[in-house]
N, C-alpha and C positions, 0 to 999 in steps of 0.2 A: 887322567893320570895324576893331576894333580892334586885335585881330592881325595881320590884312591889313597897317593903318600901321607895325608893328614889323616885320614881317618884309620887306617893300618895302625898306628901309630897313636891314636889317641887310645883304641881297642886296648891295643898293649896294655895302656897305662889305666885304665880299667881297673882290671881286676885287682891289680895290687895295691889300690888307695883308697878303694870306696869301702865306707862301713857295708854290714851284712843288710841294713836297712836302707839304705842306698842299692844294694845289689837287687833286692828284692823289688824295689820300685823297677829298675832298670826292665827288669823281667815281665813287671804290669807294663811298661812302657810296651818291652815288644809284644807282644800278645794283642794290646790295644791296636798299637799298629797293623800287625796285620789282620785282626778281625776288623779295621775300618777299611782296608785292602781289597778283602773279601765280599763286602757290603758293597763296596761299592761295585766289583767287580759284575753284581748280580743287573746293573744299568750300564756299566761303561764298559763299551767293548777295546781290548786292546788300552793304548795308553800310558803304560803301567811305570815307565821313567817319569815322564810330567805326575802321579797321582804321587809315585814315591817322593818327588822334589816339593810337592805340594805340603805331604805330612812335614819331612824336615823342616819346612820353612813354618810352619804349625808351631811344633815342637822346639824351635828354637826362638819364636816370637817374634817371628820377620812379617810380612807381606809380599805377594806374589804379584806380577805382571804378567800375564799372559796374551801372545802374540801370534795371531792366528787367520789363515784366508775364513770366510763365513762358512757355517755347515760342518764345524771338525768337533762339535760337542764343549767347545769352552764356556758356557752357563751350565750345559749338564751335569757336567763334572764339578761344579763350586758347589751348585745346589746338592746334587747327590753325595755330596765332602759333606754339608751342612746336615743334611739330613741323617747321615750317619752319627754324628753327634747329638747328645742333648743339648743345644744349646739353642740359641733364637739367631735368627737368621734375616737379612733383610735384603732387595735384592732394588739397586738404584739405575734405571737407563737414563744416562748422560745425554741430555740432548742440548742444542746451542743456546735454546732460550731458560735450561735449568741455573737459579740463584742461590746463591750461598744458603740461604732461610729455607729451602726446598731442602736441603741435606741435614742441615745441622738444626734447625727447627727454629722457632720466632716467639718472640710475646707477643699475648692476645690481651683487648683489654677487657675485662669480664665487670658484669655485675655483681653484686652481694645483695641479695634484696632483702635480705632481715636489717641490714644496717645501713642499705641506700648507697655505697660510696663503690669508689672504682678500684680494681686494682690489675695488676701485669700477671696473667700467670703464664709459665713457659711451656711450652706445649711442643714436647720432643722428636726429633727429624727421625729418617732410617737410620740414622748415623749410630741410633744406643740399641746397636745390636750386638752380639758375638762375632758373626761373622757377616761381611760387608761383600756382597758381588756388586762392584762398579762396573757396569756392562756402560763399554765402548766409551773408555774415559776422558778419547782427546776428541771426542762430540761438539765436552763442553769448555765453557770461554777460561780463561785464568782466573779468574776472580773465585770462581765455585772451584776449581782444582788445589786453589793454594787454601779453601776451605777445611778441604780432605786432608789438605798436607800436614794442617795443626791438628787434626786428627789422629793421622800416622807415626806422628814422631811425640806430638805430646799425649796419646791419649784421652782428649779433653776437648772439648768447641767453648766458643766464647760468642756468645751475642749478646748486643747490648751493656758489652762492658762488665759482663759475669760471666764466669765461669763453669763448667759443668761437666763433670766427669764423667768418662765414658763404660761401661760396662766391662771385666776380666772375665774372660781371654779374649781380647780383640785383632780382631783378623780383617785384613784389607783385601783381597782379591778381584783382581782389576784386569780386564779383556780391550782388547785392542788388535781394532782391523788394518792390517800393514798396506791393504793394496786400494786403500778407498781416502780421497786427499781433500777433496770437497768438503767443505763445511766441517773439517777440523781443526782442533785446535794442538798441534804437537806441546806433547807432554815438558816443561820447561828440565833444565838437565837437573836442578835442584829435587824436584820431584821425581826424579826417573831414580837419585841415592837415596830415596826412601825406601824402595823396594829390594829387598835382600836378594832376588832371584826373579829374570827376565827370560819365563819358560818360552820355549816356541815349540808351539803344537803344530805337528808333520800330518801328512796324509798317511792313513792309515794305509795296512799293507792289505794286499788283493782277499787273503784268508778274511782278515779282520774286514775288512769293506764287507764282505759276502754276509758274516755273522751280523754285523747292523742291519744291512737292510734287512735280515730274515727277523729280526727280534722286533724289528718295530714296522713290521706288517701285520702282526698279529695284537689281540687286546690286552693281554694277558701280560703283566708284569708283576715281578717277586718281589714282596715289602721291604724294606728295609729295613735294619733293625738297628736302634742306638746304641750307641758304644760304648759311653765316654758320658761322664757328666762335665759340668764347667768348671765346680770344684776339682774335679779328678783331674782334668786337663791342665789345671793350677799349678796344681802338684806335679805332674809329670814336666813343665816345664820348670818347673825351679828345680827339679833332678837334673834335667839336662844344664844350667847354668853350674851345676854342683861337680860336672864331673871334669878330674881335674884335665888340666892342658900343661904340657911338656914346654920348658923353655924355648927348646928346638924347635915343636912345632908352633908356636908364636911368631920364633924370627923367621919362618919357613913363610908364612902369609905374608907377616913384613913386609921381607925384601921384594915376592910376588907383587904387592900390592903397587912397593915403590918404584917396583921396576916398570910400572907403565910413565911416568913421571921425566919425560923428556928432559927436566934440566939436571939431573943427573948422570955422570959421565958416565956410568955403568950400564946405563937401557940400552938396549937393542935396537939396531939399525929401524926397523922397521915401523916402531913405536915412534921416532922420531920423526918419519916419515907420514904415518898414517892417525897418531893421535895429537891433540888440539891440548886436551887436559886430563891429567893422570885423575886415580885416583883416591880418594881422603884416607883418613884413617877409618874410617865408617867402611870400608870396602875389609880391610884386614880382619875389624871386630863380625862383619859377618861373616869371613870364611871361617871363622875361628868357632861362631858361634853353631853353624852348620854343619860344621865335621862336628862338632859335640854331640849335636841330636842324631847325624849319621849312625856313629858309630856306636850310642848306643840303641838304635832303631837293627 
């Protein structure tokens, strides 16, 4: 409901503000959308809340967490997201002995044999891809998470005291088994506000159960076809940044936002009761930013 009233609301305010060239993107925007819907729909049976929260957070330039018992298809679904795209794709399993240099990549030191001497050269991790499937994140230790985390928020890894930028449009997608506690490492909460949206993948329903196992008894599966380049994807999200937001519905996520925030006289019994720590403003700018891509997807 609550997204519903923001994004109702942002529609509105649409069509009466954007340029004809802005309207026009809006319209490659839906089209893209649902022919990467459709693509994927030709692998992923059922799903289709978590694939839609998937594009928004795409489209608005978030990162996703996904949270899920084994066997409900959360790699299938990143991958066949990626594959839909032209973009390059990199797919990393978290395990307890993976190090920061394993993701984000290390200098080697090489020879020059025309000129005999030595030198560093950087030699790039998965991390300089478009899109990023971190399969089973809290595997590994903190040291390699808070890696990824200067990835997620700046863009960019640093080893050695250099800098290195990372590849546009960069996407984080990240899976996580809720009911296996051995040999993890829970996600620190710092790292859990980098993620704009903490999907949880359900058991499919008995229709949809019956349709998997029939499609993937047999050999035969339908290609997939690219959608999307990485430029076009650029663009489609700087439209969504473009489109305006009502002063109303800014203070509307606001107050949502601060009303988790216990030391405020205004929160609700229950908040005070059952949360520890509200939260940031970093919570607001993504509902803000999410209804933007909602509504116009």
């Amino acid at each position: 409901m609550v997204g519903d009233s923001i994004v109702t609301a942002e529609r509105d305010n649409i069509v009466a503000t954007m340029t004809d060239d802005d309207l026009k993107s809006v319209e490659r925007l839906r089209e893209t959308a649902r022919r990467i819907l459709h693509e994927c729909g030709k692998v992923i049976v059922g799903q289709d809340q978590v694939m839609e929260q998937l594009l928004v957070a795409l489209f608005a330039q978030g990162h996703c967490l996904l949270v899920g018992v084994p066997g409900l298809a959360k790699t299938l679904m990143i991958r066949t997201l990626a594959e839909s795209m032209n973009l390059s794709f990199s797919r990393v399993q978290f395990t307890p002995d993976l190090m920061p240099s394993d993701i984000t990549g290390t200098d080697i030191l090489q020879d020059d044999r025309a000129s005999g001497t030595r030198s560093f050269k950087f030699v790039r991790g998965p991390l300089f891809a478009n899109v990023i499937l971190a399969d089973e994140i809290n595997r590994t230790p903190p040291k390699t998470q808070a890696a990824l985390l200067e990835a997620m928020q700046e863009h960019q890894v640093t080893v050695s005291g250099n800098r290195h930028r990372l590849p546009s449009p960069f996407f984080v997608l990240a899976t996580q088994n809720p009911i296996e506690q051995e040999g993890t490492y829970p996600l620190p909460e710092a790292q859990q506000d980098r993620f704009m949206f903490n999907i949880q993948v359900e058991y499919p329903s008995e229709e949809e159960e019956y349709r998997i196992i029939e499609a993937t008894t047999v050999n035969t599966r339908q290609p997939i076809e690219r959608v999307v380049s990485g430029e076009e994807m650029l663009h489609m999200q700087s439209v969504v940044r473009r489109v305006p937001v009502a002063p109303h519905v800014i203070r509307y996520a606001m107050m949502l936002t601060r009303s988790t925030r216990k030391e405020y006289d205004h929160v609700p019994d229950f908040v005070r009761e059952y949360v520890t720590w509200g939260a940031g403003p970093r919570a607001g700018q993504s509902l803000v930013w999410a209804a933007q891509a909602r509504a116009v997807m």
